[in-house]
Every structure is written in structure tokens, then in C-alpha cells.
N, C-alpha and C positions, 0 to 999 in steps of 0.2 A: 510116334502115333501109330496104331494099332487100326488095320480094319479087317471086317469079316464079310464075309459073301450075307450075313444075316442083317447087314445095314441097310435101314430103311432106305436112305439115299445118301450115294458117296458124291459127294462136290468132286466134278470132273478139274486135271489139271490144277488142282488144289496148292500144290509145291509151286508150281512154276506161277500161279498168280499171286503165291506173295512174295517168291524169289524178283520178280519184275514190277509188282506197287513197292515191294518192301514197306511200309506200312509201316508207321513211328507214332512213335506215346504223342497223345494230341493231337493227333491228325481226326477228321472228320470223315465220317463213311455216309456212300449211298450206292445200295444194292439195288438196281431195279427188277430184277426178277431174283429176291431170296429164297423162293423155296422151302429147302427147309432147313435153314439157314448154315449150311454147310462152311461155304466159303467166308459167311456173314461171323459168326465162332470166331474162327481161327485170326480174321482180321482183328476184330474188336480185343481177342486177349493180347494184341498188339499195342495197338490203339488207345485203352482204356479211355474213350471219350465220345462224342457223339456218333450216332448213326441215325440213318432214315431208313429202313427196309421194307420194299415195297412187290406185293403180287400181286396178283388177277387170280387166284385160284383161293375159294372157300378152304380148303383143306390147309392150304399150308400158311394161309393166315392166322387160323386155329394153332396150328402146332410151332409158328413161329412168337403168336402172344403167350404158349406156354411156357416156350424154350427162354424167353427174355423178359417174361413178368417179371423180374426181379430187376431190373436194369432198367431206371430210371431214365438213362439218358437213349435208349431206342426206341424211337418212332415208328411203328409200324402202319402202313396204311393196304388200302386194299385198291388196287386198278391196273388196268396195264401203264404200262411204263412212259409209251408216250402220252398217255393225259396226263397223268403223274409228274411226268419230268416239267413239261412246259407249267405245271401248278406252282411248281419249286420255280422255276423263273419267272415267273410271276411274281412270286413273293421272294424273290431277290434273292434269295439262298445259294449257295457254293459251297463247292466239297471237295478235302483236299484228294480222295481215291473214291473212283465209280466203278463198281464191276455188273455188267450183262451177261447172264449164262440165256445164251439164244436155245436151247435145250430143254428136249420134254424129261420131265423127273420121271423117275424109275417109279415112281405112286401111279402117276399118269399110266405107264407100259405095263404095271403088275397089276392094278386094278381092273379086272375087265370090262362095268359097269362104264368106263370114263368112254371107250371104243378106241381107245385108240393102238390097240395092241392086235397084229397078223395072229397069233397064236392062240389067245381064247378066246371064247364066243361072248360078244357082247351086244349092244344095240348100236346105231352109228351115231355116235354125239362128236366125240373130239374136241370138244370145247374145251379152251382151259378157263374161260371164265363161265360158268355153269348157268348166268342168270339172262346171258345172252340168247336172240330167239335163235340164230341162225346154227342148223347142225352138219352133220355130214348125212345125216339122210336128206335133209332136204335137197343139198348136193348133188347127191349118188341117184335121188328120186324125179326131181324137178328140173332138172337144169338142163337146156339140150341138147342133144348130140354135138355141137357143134361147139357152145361153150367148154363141154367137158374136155374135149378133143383140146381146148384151146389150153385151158388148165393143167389137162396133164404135159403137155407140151412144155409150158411156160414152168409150173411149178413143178412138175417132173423130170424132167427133162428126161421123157418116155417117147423113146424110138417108134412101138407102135402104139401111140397115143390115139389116131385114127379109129385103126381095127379094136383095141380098148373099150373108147368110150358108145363103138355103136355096138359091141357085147353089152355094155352094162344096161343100156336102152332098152334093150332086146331083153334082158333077164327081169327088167324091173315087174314087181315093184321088190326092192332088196331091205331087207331090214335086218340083218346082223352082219359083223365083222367080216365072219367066216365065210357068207355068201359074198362080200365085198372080196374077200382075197382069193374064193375063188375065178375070180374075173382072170386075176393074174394067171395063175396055172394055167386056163385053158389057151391065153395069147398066146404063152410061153412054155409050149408041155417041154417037157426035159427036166433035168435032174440043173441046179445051177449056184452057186456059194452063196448068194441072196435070194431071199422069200422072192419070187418075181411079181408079188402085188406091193412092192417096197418101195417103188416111184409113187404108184398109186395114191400108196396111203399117202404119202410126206404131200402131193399134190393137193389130197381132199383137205389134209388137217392146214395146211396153209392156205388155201382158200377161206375154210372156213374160219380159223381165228386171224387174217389179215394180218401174217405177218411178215412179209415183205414191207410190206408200202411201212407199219410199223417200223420197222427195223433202219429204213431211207429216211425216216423226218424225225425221229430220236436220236441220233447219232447226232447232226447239229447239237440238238438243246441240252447234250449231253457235255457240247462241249462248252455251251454256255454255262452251264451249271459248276464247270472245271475252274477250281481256284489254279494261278498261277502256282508255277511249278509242280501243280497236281499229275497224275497220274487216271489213267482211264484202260482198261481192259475190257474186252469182247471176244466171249468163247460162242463160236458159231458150227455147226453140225454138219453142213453139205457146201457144196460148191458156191449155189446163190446167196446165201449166205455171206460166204466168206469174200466173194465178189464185189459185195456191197460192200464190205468194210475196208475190204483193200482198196478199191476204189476212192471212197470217203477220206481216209489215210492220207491217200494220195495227193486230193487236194487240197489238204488243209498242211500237207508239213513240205521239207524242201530248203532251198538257202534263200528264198525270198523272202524281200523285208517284211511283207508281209502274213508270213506263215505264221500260224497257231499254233501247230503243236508240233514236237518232235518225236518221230517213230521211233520206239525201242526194240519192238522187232521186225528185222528187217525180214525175215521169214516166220511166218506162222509158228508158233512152239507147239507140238504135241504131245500126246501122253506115253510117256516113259515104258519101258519093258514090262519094269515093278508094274507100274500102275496098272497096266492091263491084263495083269494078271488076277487082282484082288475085283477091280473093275472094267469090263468086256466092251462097254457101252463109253466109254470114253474113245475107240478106236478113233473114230469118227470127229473128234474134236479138235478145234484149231482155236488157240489164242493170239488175237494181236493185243498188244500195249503202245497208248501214246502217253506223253508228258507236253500239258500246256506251257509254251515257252515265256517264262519271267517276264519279259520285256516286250509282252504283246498288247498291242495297244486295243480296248474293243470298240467296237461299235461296227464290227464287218457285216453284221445281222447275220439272219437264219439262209441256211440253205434251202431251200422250196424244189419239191418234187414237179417239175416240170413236164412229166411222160414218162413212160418208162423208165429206170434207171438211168433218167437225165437228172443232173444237179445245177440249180442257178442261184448264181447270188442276187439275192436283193439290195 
């Protein structure tokens, strides 16, 4: 397979998520964040059999009904993932391989209309579902010194989160990108290998589409949805991210009788030499894989977000 730097969007880690579903004729797919069905393709000419693929983004629902109008047996729906997933467990649905790319598409970073790109000037949106009220101006404009401070902190993890969020106060009212990342520069004057409005951004764009707390009560009903012996993959972009799934991981596999799934990797896989070469923006990606264990009895219920990055069983 063949790619060019002119690809609308390369599915990050592609090899290594079907080297680790491997992915057999008959098997069932569900993508909760497809995209523009990158990884969604290469599965199904595996597969030839159903799929569910499902976004939150106008755009790539559009270009995933075109890419599979012909293919009777994929389902496309439109929402984020966690309403999505628990609607599938509701209506009692399983699937033998799940993949989550936690990752903003390369439409999202070259569009500059969407805001969510350091480099050109846009307005502050960041939303990836567009019909949503909540933006990154109201963010960057409304919210006060004190919450911002608390967000870059927490979804930044921005040393000076402090001195930051009372620049941004002080400059308002900000209404493009550019005035957004220059916040960064002036915290941070120097020359440095990252944009230093880089925490920044990931902080506002996570606030504003909620996806932490998303990412902590999916992962359960993700695993509800996992037919035995199924397979489940999650590619995640930064530390909190990848925190959350290792943690998750953690307690759901193990040699107790009671454990659901079994981890296949035991360290994150990352993107190959190759790959970063055709694709820049995979640097930053980590895949774990589980397999639901055959012999697992259910009825353990949902994990419930109890505070912070606490998990309890019901």
C-alpha cells in the first residue's frame, strides 16, 4: 500500500492495528471514531461482513456515506462515541473488533475555519461536533482566571498555567487562533522544538469537546459491546490519554477469576520509522489492544466515573 504527503488523512498506526485485531472474514466491526474511514477500509477488505462506523463530525460523515454507499452491510451513524456506544448496549449489539482513534484528523489541523490549528489564522471553535453551543472562544473569553489556570493545569499539563491563564484575561477579548497562540510565545519567549501555545491548545480543545471524562465512561461500555474472544484497540495522542487507558487495562485484565480482558500489549505500540516519514503526526501515537477473555462470565456491570480519574464498580 502506497501513501503520499497529498492524502487527505492517513489512519495513524494502520499496520500495527491490524497486525494486533488481525481481523478474519466474518468478523464484525465497530469504529467509534471513523473518520474518514482510514482504518475502517483496510479492516472490512478483511472482514467482508458487518460494520457500524460511527462520528461526531459533519464532514466526515459525509465522506464516509460516500466512501461506503455501496456497502450494504455498514452502518454509519453520527455522534460521539460515548452516546453511540451505550445506544449499541442498549440494543444489545456486540462486536467481534472495536477501534478508537482518540486523535484529531488532519481535516480538523489543515482546515483553518475548524480553530483548531497553531499555524493558521482561524476563529476559536475547536469543536469536532459543530452543532454543539460550547466553543473555544467562549473558553479563552468567558471563563475565569482561575478556572483557565485550573484547565491548563489539568488538561495541559502547563507548568506556567498560572502566569498563562492571567495573560489571556488581560489580552481579552481574543477572537482568532493566532491571537490564542500568541499567549504562548509571550509566557515562553525563546526559540523551543514545540509551538509553546501546544499545551494551551490540547487544554482548550479538551475542555471544550469533553474529552476526558468521554474517554473514562466509554472504555467500560466498550467493553460491554466486546464479543468474547473479541479484540478492542485504542490509539491515544498525549500522556492523559494514554493514562486513562492504561489504567482501564489494568483493571479489567490480570490472572484473577474474575478478569475480562487480556492485554496484548504490554507496552504501548508506536509508529514505525517508515510511518513517520510518509506521516509526521503519528509521532505522538500510542496503541494499546485488549482481547475479551472466552470464558468470562458478564454481569460485572459498568465502571462509573466516581471523581477524578477514580473508577468504581457498581
Amino acid at each position: 500500500m502506497s501513501h503520499t504527503k497529498t492524502t487527505q488523512h492517513i489512519p495513524v498506526l494502520l499496520q500495527e492495528v491490524l497486525d494486533m485485531l488481525d481481523p478474519k472474514k466474518g468478523e464484525t466491526y465497530l469504529d467509534l471514531t471513523a473518520g474518514y474511514g482510514g482504518h475502517a477500509s483496510e479492516i472490512l477488505d478483511a472482514t467482508r461482513s458487518s460494520a457500524t462506523l460511527i462520528d461526531r463530525d459533519s464532514n466526515a460523515i459525509v465522506e464516509l456515506t460516500s466512501k461506503f454507499s455501496s456497502n450494504s452491510a455498514v452502518t454509519i451513524l453520527k455522534g460521539d462515541f460515548l452516546h453511540e456506544s451505550r445506544r449499541l448496549v442498549e440494543e444489545q449489539q456486540q462486536f467481534d473488533l472495536i477501534v478508537v482513534d482518540l486523535g484529531v484528523s488532519s481535516p480538523h489541523l489543515d482546515k483553518a475555519d475548524r480553530g483548531f490549528s497553531l499555524a493558521s489564522d482561524g476563529p476559536l471553535d475547536m469543536r469536532m461536533d459543530e452543532s454543539q453551543d460550547l466553543t473555544a472562544h467562549t473558553v479563552v473569553n468567558d471563563y475565569s482566571e482561575r478556572d483557565l489556570t485550573e484547565i491548563l493545569r489539568e488538561y495541559g499539563e502547563e507548568p506556567k498555567a498560572k502566569a498563562m491563564a492571567k495573560l489571556i484575561v488581560e489580552s481579552r477579548p481574543l477572537e482568532s487562533t493566532l491571537e490564542l497562540a500568541a499567549i504562548g510565545k509571550k509566557v515562553w519567549p525563546g526559540h523551543s522544538r514545540s509551538h509553546p501555545s501546544t499545551r494551551l491548545f490540547q487544554a482548550i480543545r479538551i475542555e471544550v469537546n469533553d474529552e476526558l471524562r468521554q474517554i473514562r465512561e466509554a472504555l467500560p461500555v466498550m467493553v460491554s459491546l466486546l464479543a468474547p474472544g473479541g479484540r478492542m484497540g485504542v490509539i491515544s495522542f498525549h500522556s492523559l490519554e494514554d493514562r486513562i487507558v492504561k489504567k482501564f487495562f489494568k483493571s479489567r485484565t490480570g490472572n484473577r477469576y474474575d478478569a475480562e480482558l487480556k492485554e496484548l500489549t504490554k507496552r504501548p505500540l508506536t509508529a514505525s520509522t517508515d510511518e513517520l516519514v510518509y506521516n509526521p503526526r503519528s509521532r505522538s501515537a500510542k496503541l494499546r489492544v485488549a482481547a475479551k477473555n472466552k470464558n468470562k462470565k458478564e454481569g460485572m456491570g459498568y465502571y462509573a466515573n466516581s471523581g477524578k480519574n477514580k473508577l468504581t464498580i457498581l
